[in-house]
TORBABA-104899 format. One record per atom (N, C-alpha, C, O, CB): y, z, x. Coordinates in steps of 0.1 Angstrom, whole numbers, padded with zeros to 4 digits, always signed. Glycine has a CB too. Example, Ala and Ser with C-alpha at 12.3 -4.5 7.8 and 13.67 -1.06 7.14 Angstrom:
BEGIN
-0057+0078+0132;-0045+0078+0123;-0033+0078+0132;-0033+0085+0142;-0045+0090+0113;-0022+0071+0128;-0011+0071+0137;+0000+0079+0129;+0011+0080+0134;-0006+0057+0141;
END
This chain:
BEGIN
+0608+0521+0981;+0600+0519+0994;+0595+0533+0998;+0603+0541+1002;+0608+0512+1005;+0581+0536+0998;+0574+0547+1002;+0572+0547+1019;+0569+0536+1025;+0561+0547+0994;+0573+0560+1025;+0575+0558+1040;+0567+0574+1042;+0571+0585+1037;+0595+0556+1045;+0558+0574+1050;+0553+0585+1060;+0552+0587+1072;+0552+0578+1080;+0545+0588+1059;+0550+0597+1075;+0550+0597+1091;+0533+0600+1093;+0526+0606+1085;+0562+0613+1100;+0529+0593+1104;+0517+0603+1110;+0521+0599+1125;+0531+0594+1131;+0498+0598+1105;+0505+0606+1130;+0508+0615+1145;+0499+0602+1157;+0500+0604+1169;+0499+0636+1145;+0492+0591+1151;+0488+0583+1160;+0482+0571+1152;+0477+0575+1142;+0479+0589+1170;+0482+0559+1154;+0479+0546+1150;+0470+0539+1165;+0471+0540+1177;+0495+0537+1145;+0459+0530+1154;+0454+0523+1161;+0457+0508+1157;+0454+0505+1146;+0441+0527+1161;+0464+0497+1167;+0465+0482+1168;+0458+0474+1178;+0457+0474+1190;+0477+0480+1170;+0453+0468+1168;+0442+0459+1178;+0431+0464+1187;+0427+0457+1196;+0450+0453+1188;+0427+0475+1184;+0421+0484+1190;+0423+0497+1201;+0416+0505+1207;+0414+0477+1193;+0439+0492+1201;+0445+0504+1209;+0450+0518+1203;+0454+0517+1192;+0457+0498+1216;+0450+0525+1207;+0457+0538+1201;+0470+0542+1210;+0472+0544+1222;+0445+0552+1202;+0481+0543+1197;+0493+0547+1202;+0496+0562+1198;+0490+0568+1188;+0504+0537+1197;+0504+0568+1205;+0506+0583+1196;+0521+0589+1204;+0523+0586+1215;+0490+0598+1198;+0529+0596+1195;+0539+0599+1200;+0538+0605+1213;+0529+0612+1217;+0545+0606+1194;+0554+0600+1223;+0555+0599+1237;+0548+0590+1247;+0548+0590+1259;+0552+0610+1241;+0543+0584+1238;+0537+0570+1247;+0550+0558+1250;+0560+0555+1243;+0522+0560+1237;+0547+0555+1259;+0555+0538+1261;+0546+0531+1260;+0533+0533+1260;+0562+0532+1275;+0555+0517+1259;+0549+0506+1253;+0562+0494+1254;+0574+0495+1251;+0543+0511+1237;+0552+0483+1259;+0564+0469+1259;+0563+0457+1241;+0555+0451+1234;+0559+0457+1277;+0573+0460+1243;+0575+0456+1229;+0584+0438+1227;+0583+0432+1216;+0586+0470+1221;+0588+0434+1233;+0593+0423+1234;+0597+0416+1252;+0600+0425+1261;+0604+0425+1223;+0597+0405+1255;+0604+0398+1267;+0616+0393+1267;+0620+0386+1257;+0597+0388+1272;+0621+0397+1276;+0637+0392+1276;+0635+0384+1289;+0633+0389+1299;+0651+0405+1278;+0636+0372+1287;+0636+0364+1302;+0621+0367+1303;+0614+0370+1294;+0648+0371+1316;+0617+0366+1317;+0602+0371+1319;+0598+0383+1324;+0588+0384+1332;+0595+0364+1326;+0605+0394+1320;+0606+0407+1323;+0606+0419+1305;+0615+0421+1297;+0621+0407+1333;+0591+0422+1307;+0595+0429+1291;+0601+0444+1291;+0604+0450+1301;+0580+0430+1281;+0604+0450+1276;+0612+0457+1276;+0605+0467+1271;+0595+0463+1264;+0623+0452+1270;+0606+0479+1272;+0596+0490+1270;+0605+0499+1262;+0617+0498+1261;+0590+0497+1284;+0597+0509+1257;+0602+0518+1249;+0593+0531+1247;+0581+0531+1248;+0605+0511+1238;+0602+0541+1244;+0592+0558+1242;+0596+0561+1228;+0606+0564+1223;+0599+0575+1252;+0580+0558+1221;+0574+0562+1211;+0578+0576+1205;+0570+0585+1207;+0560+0561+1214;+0587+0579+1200;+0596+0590+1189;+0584+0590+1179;+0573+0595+1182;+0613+0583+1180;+0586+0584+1166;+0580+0586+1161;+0570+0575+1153;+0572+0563+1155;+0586+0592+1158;+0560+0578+1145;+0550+0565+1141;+0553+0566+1121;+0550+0575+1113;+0529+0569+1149;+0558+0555+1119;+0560+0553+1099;+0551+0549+1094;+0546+0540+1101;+0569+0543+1092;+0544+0550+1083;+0538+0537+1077;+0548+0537+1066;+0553+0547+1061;+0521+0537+1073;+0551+0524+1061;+0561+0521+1047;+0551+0513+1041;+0542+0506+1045;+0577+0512+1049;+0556+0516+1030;+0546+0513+1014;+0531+0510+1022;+0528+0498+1021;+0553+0495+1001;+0523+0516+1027;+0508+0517+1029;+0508+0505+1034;+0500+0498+1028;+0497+0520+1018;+0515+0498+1045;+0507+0485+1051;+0521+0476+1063;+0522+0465+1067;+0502+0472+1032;+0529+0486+1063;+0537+0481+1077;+0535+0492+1086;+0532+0501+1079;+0554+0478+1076;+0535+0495+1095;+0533+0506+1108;+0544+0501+1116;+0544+0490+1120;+0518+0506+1118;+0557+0513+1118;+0570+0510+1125;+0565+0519+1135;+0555+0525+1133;+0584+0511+1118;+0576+0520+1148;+0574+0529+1160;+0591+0530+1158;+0599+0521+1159;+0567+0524+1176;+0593+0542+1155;+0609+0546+1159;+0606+0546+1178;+0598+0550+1187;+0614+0568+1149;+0616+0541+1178;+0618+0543+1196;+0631+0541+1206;+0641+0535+1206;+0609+0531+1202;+0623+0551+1214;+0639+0550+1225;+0636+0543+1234;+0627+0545+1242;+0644+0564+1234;+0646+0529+1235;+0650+0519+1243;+0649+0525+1257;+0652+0536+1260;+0663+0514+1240;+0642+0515+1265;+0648+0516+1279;+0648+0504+1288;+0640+0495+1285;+0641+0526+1286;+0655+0503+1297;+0662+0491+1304;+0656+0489+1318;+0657+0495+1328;+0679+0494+1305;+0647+0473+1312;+0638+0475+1327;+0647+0468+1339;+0656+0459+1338;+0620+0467+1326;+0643+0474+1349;+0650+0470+1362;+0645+0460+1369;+0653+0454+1376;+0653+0480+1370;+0635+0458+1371;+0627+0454+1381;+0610+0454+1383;+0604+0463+1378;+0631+0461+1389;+0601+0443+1390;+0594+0447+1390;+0588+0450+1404;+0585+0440+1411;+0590+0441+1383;+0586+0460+1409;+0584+0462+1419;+0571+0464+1426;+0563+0474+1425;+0589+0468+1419;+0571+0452+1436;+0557+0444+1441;+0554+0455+1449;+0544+0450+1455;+0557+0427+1450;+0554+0466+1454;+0544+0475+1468;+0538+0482+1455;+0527+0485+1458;+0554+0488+1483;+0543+0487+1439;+0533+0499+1433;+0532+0489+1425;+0536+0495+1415;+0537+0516+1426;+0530+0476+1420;+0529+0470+1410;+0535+0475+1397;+0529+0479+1387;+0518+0470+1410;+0544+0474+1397;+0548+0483+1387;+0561+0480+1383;+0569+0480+1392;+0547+0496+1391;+0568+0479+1369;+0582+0479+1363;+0587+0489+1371;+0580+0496+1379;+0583+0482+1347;+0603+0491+1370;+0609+0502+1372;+0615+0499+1361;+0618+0487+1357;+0616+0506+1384;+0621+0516+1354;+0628+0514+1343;+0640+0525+1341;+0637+0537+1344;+0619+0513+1332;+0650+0522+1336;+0655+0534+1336;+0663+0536+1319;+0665+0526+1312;+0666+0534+1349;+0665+0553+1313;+0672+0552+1307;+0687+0547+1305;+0696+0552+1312;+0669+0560+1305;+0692+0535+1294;+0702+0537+1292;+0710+0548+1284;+0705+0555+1276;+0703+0528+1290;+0726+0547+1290;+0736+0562+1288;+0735+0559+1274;+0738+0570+1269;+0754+0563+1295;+0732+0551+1263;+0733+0552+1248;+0717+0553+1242;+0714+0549+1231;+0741+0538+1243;+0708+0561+1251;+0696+0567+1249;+0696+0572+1238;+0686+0570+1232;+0693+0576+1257;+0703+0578+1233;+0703+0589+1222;+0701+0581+1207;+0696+0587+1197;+0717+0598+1223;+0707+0567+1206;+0701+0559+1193;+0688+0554+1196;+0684+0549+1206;+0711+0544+1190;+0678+0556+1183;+0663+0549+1182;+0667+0540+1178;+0679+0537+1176;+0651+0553+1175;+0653+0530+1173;+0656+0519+1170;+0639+0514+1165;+0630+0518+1172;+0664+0511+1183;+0637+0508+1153;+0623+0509+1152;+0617+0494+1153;+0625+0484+1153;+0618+0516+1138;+0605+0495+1154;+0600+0480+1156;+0586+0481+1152;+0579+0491+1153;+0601+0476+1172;+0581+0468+1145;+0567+0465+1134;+0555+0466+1144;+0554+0458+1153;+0566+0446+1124;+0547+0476+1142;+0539+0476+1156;+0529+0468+1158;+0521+0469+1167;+0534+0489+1160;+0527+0456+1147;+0521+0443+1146;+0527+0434+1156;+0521+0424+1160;+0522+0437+1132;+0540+0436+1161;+0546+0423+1166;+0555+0429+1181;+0567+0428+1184;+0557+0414+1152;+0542+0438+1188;+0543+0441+1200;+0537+0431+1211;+0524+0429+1210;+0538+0454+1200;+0546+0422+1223;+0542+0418+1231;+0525+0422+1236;+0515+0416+1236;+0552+0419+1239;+0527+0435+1240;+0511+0443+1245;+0509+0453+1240;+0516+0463+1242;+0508+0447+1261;+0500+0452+1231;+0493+0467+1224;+0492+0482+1231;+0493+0493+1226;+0476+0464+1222;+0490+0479+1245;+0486+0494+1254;+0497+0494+1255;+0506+0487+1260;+0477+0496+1269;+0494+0508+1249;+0508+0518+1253;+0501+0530+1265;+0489+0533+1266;+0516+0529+1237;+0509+0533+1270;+0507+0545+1284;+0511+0556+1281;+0511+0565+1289;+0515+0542+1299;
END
C-alpha cells in the first residue's frame, strides 16, 4: 500500500489544508470536529485526514456557534476518508 503526504486537497469543491477544522461525523444531532494534522493520499485514490479529535460541547445560540473543547487524550490522532465527511468546509 503506497501512501503520501501533501499540503492541501480539494473535496467537493472545498479546499482543506493543514490546521483547518472540520466536522466529520454526528453523534446524536451535534457533530464532531476535528484539527487537520495531516493530509495522505494511499495508493493514488483514498485522501485520509490524520486528525486531532475534539469534543463538542454545545451549541451556543447568542454566537451561533459550537463550543468545543480539547479532550485530556488529545495527543492520539486518528484518521478519517475525507470522502465521507458530514460537511466539506473546513475553517
Amino acid at each position: 500500500m503506497g501512501r503520501c503526504h501533501i499540503c492541501q486537497i480539494f473535496v467537493n469543491g472545498n479546499i482543506t489544508q493543514k490546521y483547518m477544522i472540520f466536522a466529520h461525523l454526528l453523534n446524536g444531532n451535534m457533530p464532531e470536529f476535528g484539527l487537520v494534522k495531516n493530509i495522505f493520499v494511499v495508493d493514488s485514490r483514498v485522501f485520509c485526514f490524520e486528525y486531532q479529535p475534539f469534543q463538542t460541547i454545545c451549541f451556543d445560540r447568542n454566537i451561533m456557534a459550537y463550543q468545543v473543547e480539547v479532550p485530556r487524550s488529545a495527543q492520539a490522532t486518528e484518521l478519517v476518508d475525507a470522502e465521507k465527511l458530514v460537511d466539506y468546509t473546513s475553517h
